[in-house]
Structures are given as structure tokens and as C-alpha cells.
C-alpha positions as CSV (number, residue, x, y, z in Angstrom):
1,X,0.0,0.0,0.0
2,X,1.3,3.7,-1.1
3,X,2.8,5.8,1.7
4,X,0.3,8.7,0.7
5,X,-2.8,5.9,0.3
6,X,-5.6,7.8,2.1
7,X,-7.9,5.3,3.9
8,X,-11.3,5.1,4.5
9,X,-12.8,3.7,7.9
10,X,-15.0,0.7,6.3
11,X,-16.5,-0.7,9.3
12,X,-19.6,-1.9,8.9
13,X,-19.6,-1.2,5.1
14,X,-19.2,-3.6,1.9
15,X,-16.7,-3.1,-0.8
16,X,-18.0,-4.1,-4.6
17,X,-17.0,-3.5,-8.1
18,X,-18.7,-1.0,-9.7
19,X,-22.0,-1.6,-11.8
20,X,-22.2,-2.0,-15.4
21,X,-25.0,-1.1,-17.4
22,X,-24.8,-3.0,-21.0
23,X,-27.3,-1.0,-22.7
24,X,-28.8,2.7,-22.3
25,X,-28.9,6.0,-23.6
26,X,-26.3,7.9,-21.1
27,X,-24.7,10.6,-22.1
28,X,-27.1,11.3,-25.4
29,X,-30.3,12.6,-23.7
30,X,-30.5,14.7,-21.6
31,X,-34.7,16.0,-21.6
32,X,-36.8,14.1,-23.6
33,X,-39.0,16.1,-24.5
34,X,-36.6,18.5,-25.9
35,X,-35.2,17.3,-29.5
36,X,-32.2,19.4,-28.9
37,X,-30.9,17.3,-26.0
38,X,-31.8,14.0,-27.3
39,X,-29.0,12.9,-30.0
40,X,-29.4,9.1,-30.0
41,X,-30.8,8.7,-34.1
42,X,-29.4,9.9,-37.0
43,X,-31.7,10.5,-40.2
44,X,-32.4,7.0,-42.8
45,X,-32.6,3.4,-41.6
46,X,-29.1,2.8,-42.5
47,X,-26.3,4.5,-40.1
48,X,-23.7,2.2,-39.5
49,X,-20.8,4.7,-39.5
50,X,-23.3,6.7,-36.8
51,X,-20.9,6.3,-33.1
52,X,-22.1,7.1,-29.9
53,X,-19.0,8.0,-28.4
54,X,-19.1,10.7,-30.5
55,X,-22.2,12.7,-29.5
56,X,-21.8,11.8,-25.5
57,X,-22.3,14.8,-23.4
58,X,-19.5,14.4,-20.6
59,X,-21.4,17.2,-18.4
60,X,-24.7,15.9,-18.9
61,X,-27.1,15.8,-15.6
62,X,-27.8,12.7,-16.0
63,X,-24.7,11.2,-15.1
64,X,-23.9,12.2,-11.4
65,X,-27.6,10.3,-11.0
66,X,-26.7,7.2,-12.6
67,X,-23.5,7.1,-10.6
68,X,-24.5,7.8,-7.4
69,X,-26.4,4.6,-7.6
70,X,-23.1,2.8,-8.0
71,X,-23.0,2.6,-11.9
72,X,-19.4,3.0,-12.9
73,X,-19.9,2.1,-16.7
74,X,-22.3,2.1,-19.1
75,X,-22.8,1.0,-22.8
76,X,-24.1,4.1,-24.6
77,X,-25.8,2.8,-28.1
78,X,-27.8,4.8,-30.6
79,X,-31.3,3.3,-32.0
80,X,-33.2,4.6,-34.7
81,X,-33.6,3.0,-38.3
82,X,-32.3,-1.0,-38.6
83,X,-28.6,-0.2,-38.5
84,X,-28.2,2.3,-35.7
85,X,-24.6,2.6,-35.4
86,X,-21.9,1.6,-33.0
87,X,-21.8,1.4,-29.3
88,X,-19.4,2.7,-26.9
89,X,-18.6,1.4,-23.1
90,X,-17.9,4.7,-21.3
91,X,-16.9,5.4,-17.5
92,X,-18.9,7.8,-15.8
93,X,-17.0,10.3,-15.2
94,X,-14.0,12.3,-17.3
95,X,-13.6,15.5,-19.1
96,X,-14.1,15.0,-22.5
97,X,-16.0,11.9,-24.4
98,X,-12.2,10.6,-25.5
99,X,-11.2,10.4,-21.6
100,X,-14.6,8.7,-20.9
101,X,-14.3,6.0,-23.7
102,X,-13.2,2.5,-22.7
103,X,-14.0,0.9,-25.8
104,X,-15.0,2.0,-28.8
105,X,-17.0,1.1,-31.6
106,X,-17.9,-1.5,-28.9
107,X,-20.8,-2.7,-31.2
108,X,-23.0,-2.4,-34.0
109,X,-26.5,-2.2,-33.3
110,X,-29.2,-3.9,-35.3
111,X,-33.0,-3.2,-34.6
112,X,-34.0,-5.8,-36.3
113,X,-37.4,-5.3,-38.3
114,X,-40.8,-6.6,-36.8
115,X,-43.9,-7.6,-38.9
116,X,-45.8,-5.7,-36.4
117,X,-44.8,-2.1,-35.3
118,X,-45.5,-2.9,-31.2
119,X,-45.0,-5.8,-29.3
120,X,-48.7,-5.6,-28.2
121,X,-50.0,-5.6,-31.3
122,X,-50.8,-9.0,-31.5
123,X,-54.7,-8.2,-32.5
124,X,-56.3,-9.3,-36.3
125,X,-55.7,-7.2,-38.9
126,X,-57.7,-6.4,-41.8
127,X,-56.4,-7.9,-44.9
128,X,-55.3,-4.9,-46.3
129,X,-53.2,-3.6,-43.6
130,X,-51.5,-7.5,-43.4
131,X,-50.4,-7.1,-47.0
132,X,-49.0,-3.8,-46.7
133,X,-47.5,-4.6,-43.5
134,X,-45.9,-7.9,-45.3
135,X,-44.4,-5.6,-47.7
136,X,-43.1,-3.3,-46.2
137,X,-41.2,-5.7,-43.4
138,X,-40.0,-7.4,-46.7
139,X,-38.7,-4.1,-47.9
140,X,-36.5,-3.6,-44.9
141,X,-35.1,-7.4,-44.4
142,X,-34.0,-6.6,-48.6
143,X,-32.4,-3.2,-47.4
144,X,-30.3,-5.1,-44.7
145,X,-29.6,-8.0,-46.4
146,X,-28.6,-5.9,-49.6
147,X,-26.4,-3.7,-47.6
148,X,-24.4,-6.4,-46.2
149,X,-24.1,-7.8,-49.2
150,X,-22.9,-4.9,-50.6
151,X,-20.5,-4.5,-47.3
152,X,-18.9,-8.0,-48.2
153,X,-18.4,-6.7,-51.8
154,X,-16.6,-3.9,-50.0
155,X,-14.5,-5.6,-48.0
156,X,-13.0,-7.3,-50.8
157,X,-12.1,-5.1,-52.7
158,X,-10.6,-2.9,-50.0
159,X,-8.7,-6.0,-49.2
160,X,-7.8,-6.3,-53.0
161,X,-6.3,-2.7,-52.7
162,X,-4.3,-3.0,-49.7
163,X,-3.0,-6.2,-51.6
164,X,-2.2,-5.1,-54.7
165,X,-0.8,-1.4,-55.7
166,X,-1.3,-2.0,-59.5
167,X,-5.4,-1.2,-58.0
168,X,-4.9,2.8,-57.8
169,X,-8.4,3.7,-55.3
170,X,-11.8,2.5,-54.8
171,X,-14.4,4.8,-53.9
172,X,-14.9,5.4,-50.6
173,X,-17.8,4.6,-48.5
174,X,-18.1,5.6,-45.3
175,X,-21.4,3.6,-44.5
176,X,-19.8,0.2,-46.3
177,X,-16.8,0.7,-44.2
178,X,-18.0,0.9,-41.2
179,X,-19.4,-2.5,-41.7
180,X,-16.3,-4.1,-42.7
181,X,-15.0,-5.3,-39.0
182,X,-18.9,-6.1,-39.1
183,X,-18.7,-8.8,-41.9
184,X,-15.0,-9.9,-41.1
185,X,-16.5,-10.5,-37.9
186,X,-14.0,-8.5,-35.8
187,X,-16.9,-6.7,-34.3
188,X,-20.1,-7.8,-32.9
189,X,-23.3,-7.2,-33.8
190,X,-25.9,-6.9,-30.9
191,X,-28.7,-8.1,-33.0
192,X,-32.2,-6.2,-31.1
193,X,-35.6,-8.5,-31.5
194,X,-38.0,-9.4,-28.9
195,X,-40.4,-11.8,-29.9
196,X,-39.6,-15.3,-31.5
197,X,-40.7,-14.8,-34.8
198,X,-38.6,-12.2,-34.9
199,X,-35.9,-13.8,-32.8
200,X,-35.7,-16.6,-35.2
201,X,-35.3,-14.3,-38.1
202,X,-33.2,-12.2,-37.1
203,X,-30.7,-15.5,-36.5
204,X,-31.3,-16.7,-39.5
205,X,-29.9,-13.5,-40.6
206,X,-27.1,-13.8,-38.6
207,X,-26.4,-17.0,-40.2
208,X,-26.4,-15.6,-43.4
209,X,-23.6,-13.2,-43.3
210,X,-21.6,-15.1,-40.6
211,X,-21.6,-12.4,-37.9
212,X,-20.5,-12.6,-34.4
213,X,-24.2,-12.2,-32.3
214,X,-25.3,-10.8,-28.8
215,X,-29.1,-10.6,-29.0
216,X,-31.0,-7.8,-27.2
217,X,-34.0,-7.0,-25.4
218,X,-35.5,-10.9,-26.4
219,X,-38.3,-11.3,-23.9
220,X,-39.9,-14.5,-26.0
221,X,-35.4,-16.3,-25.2
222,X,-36.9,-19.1,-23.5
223,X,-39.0,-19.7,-26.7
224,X,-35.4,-20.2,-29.0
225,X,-32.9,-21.6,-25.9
226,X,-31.9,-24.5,-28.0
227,X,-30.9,-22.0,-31.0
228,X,-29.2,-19.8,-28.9
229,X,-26.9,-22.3,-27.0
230,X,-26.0,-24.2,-30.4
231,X,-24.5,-20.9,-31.8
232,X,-23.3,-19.8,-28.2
233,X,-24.8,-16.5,-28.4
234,X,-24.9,-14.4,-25.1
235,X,-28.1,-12.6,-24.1
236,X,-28.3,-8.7,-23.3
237,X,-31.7,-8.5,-20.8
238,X,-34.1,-5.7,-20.3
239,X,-35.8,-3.6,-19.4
240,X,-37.0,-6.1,-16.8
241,X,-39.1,-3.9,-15.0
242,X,-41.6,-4.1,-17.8
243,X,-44.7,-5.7,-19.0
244,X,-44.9,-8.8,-21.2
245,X,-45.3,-8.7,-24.9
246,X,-48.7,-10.4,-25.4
247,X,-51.7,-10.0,-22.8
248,X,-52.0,-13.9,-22.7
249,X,-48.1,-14.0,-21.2
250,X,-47.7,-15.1,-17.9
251,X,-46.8,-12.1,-16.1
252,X,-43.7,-13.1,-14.6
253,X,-42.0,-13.9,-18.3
254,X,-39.9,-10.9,-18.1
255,X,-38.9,-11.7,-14.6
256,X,-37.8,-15.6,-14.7
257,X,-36.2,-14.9,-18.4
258,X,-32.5,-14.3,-16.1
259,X,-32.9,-18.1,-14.1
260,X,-34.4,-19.8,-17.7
261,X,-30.7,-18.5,-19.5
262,X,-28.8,-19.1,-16.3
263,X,-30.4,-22.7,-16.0
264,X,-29.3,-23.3,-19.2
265,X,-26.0,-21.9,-19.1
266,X,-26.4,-19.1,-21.7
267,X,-24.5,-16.4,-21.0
268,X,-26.4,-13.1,-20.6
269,X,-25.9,-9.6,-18.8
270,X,-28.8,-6.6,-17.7
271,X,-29.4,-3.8,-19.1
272,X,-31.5,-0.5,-18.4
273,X,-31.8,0.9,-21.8
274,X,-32.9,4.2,-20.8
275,X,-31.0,7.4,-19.9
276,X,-33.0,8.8,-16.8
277,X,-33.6,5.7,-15.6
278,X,-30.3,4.1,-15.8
279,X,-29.9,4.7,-11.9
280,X,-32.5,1.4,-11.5
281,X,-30.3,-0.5,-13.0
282,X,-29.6,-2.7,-9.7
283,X,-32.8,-3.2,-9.2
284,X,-33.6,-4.2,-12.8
285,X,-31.2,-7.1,-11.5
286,X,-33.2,-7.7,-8.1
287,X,-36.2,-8.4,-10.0
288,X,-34.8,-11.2,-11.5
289,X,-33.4,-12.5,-8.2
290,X,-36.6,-12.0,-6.3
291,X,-38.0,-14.4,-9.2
292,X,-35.8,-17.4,-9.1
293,X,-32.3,-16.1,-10.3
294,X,-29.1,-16.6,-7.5
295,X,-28.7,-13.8,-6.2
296,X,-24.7,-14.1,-6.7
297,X,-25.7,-14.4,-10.4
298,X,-28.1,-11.3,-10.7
299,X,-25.0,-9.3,-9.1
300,X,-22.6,-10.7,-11.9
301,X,-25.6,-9.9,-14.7
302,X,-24.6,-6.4,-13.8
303,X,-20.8,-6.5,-12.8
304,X,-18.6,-9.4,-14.7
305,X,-20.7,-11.2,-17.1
306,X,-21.0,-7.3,-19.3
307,X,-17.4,-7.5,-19.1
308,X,-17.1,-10.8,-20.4
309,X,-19.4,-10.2,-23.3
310,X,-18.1,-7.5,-24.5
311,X,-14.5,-8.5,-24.4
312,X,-13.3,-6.1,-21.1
313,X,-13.3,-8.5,-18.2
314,X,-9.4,-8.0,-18.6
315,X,-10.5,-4.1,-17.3
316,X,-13.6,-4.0,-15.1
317,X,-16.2,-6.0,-13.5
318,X,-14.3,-7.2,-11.1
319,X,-11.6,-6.5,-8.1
320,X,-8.8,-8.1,-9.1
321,X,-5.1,-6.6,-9.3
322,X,-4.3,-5.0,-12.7
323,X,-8.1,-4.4,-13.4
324,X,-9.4,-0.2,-13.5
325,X,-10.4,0.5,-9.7
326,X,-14.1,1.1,-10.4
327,X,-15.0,0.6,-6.6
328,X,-17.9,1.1,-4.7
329,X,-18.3,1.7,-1.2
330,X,-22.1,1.0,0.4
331,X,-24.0,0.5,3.5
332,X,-25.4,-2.6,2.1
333,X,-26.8,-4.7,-0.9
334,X,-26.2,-2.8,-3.7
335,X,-28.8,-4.8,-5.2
336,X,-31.2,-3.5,-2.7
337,X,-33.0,-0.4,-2.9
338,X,-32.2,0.8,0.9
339,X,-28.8,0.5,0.1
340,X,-26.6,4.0,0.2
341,X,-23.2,4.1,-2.1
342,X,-21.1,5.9,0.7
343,X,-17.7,5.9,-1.7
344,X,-17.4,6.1,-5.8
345,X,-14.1,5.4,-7.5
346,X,-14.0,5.3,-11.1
347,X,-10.2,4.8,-12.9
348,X,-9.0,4.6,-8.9
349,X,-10.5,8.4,-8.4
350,X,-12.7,9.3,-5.9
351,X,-16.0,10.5,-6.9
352,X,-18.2,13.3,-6.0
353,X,-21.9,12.4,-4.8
354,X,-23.4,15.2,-5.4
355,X,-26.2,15.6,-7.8
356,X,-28.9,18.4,-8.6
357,X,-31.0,16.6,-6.0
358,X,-28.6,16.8,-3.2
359,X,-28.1,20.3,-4.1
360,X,-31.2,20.9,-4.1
361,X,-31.7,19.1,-1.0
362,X,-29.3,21.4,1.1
363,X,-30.3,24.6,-0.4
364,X,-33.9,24.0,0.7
365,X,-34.1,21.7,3.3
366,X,-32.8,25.2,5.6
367,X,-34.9,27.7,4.1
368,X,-36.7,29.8,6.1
């Protein structure tokens, strides 16, 4: 231990690795309601060369919230369109979005397209509507399968150039070439579909082009568990705290989906997906524990296993020598929602818990 170390009195308090939140919208919007703030989507379905690391606010609001809760890192992704662009894994905290950024392009983000345009509408449709609902799903699954055939085509002949100097230029483009780690599979595609049809489609997809998969959101997973653990595929959770997808669902699917992967030995990770309410994160995990999942494994859904599946366990998740010191201090659980955070390291440096609430807190809680 460092002469100058300072020390903290931890009696009575528990020492964990900081939080991990694999998917939300931190750092890209800040008030909903306010266009301005909100800079997850870019125009057009098709933004692969769109990365979030890019737009992240550093100063936005809504990080002191999320941290104080004992969130260290976050995945930041954009959505929008079918190909939404890359993901980033960012600490909370940091000057600039270049300091902030652990890893990026993290991932490409797929929503893949849905035959219906809401997961509860599961009602009859006229015939009318169904054909022109047919045709347009076909439409997009043509655009996404033509553009990464078109991305292949791409990578070959960038490969061709770099080869061969008697091949003066190609033409650049950026979209193409922001797939080509995609389709050489040296980046992973988080592939976002929630019910099985879908599910199944979006693997068969998958398939296709050879791409390395994390599958998203995927309330109907215990409808394709066999498919999943044949391509060892990894699940990304949530939200949990949400409803099912059909009004005939039991309505604890969302809850037990955690112990069916677990049971099966898929690995999967939790994630908020929201920017506000990224803070609940923990608790996201607690549902799943207070529905059959260990409650060792709901604590890794949110600490190691993100690390692991996105190829930074060497980093964070953990507190092991060598890894970034994202460290929290608390007065409890930090899966339970009386639990305080009392210390915040991120990157070994303490962290303020201040927020706007505590602010606001001691400016008012004296007035006259």
C-alpha cells in the first residue's frame, strides 16, 4: 500500500465493483421532451458509420444520477432505423467523451425489423393492412440483407487494394466501411428482436452473413434456448421492469427470463436501456433474483458477465489486481434499494456524490 494511500474507515460497510450497465442511452439525452438534448438517431434506416461516443455529453445531468447509484460504466448505443450505429462502453466520469471511452466502436446495433410495429399488437388485422405490413417488413429485411451484401463486396475489394498497388483507389464509402469489421466479424453485432418470430429471423440472418451475435431486449429467449446455446450466443436483458409482450403471457416472463438463460447456461448480462432511468439498474437485476435467479448471479448480470461479453473483463467487472479500480463503497446490498453508495471510484479516483437533487436538497431543506 502507497505511503500517501488515504484510507477510509469501512466498518460496517461492503466493498464491490462498480455496476455495469450494457445498454442505455447515457450521455445522449439529456430532456426528452426536448429534440435538442436528445441525440441518440441519426436520419435513414441505415447509419452504420453513426458512433455514440461521438455525441456523449461528458457534463450531462444525467450522469452524477446514474452514478450515485453505483454505476461506474455504461454502454451508450444509438437506435433509430435498422442499423443504428456503434456502441461505446464509457466510464462515468471524465472531461471529454475521449477520456470517458473505454472501448469503442464497442458494437453495431441492429434493430432488427418486426412484422408488427408494437409488441402488443398482436390483434387481427384487416387484410389490407397485413399485405402492406408484409411488404413493407419485406422491404427492410431486402435493405439489410442488400447492404451487407454490398459490405462483403466492400471488404473485398478494400482487401484487393491494400494487396495489390497495381489497384490505384476505390471509392470510398463511409457507410460500407463501417461495416467491414462487421462482416470480417471482428466486431459484434448486438442483433435487437423481442419476440420469437422475430428472434428466429433475425438468427437466420445472422447465419447468413456469418456475424458474431449478442441478442438484445429478447423477452420470447426461452421460446429459442436450443438455437441460442447451439451458436453460443450471449443474451443482453431488459428492461426487466416491464410488462410482457402479449396480454395472454404469464406475467412473470420478463422476470424468470435471467434463471431460464442461467439454467441453461447461456451467457447473458442486464441492461436499463434508458438514460433517466439508468440509476435502476440494480434493481432491474433484483427483479430477476426476487423471481428465481441466485442472487450471486443477478450481481454478476450487472458486474462481470458485461465484461465478459463484451470483451473487457481484462479491465472491469471485477476487483482483481491489474483491473481499473471502479470501486464502490455502500452500506449494504447494492442490489437493494435501501442500500446507500457511501464511496465512488471510477479509474482509482474518488467520486463526488453530489447531484442536482442533493443540491437541491441542502439549499432547501434550511430555508426559512
Amino acid at each position: 500500500i502507497p505511503a500517501n494511500a488515504t484510507v477510509i474507515d469501512g466498518t460496517g460497510l461492503f466493498v464491490y465493483p462498480g455496476l455495469i450497465d450494457s445498454g442505455s442511452h447515457v450521455g445522449l439525452e439529456e430532456i426528452s421532451s426536448v429534440p435538442g438534448s436528445v441525440d441518440t438517431a441519426e436520419l435513414g434506416d441505415i447509419n452504420p458509420n453513426a458512433r455514440a461516443e461521438i455525441a456523449v455529453n461528458p457534463h450531462s445531468n444525467v450522469i452524477p444520477v446514474t452514478r450515485v447509484n453505483g454505476i461506474t460504466t455504461v454502454v451508450t448505443e444509438p437506435e433509430g432505423g435498422i442499423i443504428s450505429g456503434s456502441s461505446a462502453m464509457i466510464q462515468l466520469a471524465g472531461w471529454t467523451p475521449q477520456e470517458m471511452t473505454l472501448k469503442a466502436p464497442l458494437a453495431m446495433h441492429i434493430h432488427f425489423p418486426r412484422l408488427r410495429s408494437s409488441a402488443f399488437d398482436e390483434g387481427p388485422q384487416d387484410e389490407e393492412a397485413a399485405r402492406e405490413a408484409k411488404k413493407n417488413y419485406t422491404k427492410q429485411i431486402d435493405k439489410l440483407s442488400d447492404t451487407f451484401r454490398d459490405a462483403q463486396a466492400y471488404a473485398k475489394a478494400s482487401a484487393a487494394r491494400t494487396n495489390n498497388a497495381a489497384i490505384k483507389r476505390i471509392d470510398r464509402d463511409v457507410i460500407l466501411e463501417a461495416l467491414v469489421p462487421v462482416v470480417e466479424g471482428r466486431e459484434p453485432v448486438v442483433l435487437h428482436a423481442n419476440l420469437e418470430r422475430d428472434i428466429r429471423a433475425a438468427l437466420k440472418f445472422a447465419d447468413e452473413f456469418k456475424l458474431k451475435v449478442i441478442l438484445a431486449d429478447a423477452e420470447d429467449v426461452a421460446r429459442v434456448i436450443p438455437e441460442l446455446k447451439s451458436r453460443n450466443i450471449p443474451v443482453i436483458l431488459g428492461p426487466i421492469l416491464s410488462l410482457p409482450p402479449r396480454e395472454d403471457d404469464p406475467y412473470d416472463l420478463v422476470f424468470t427470463n435471467a434463471k431460464t438463460l442461467y439454467e441453461a447456461g447461456i451467457p447473458f448480462a442486464i441492461q436499463s436501456l434508458d438514460s433517466h432511468n439508468a440509476r435502476n439498474l440494480p434493481y432491474q437485476a433484483a427483479a430477476c433474483a426476487a423471481f428465481g435467479l441466485p442472487k450471486d448471479v443477478a450481481l454478476r448480470s450487472v458486474t462481470i458477465a458485461p465484461a465478459q461479453i463484451f470483451g473487457l473483463a481484462d479491465k472491469i467487472g471485477s476487483l482483481e489486481t491489474g483491473k481499473l479500480a471502479n470501486i464502490i463503497v455502500t452500506d449494504g446490498d447494492p442490489l437493494e434499494i435501501v442500500t446507500h453508495v457511501k464511496h465512488l471510484y471510477i479509474g482509482g479516483e474518488e467520486i463526488t456524490l453530489e447531484t442536482n437533487q442533493t443540491l437541491l436538497w441542502e439549499k432547501f431543506k434550511a430555508r426559512p
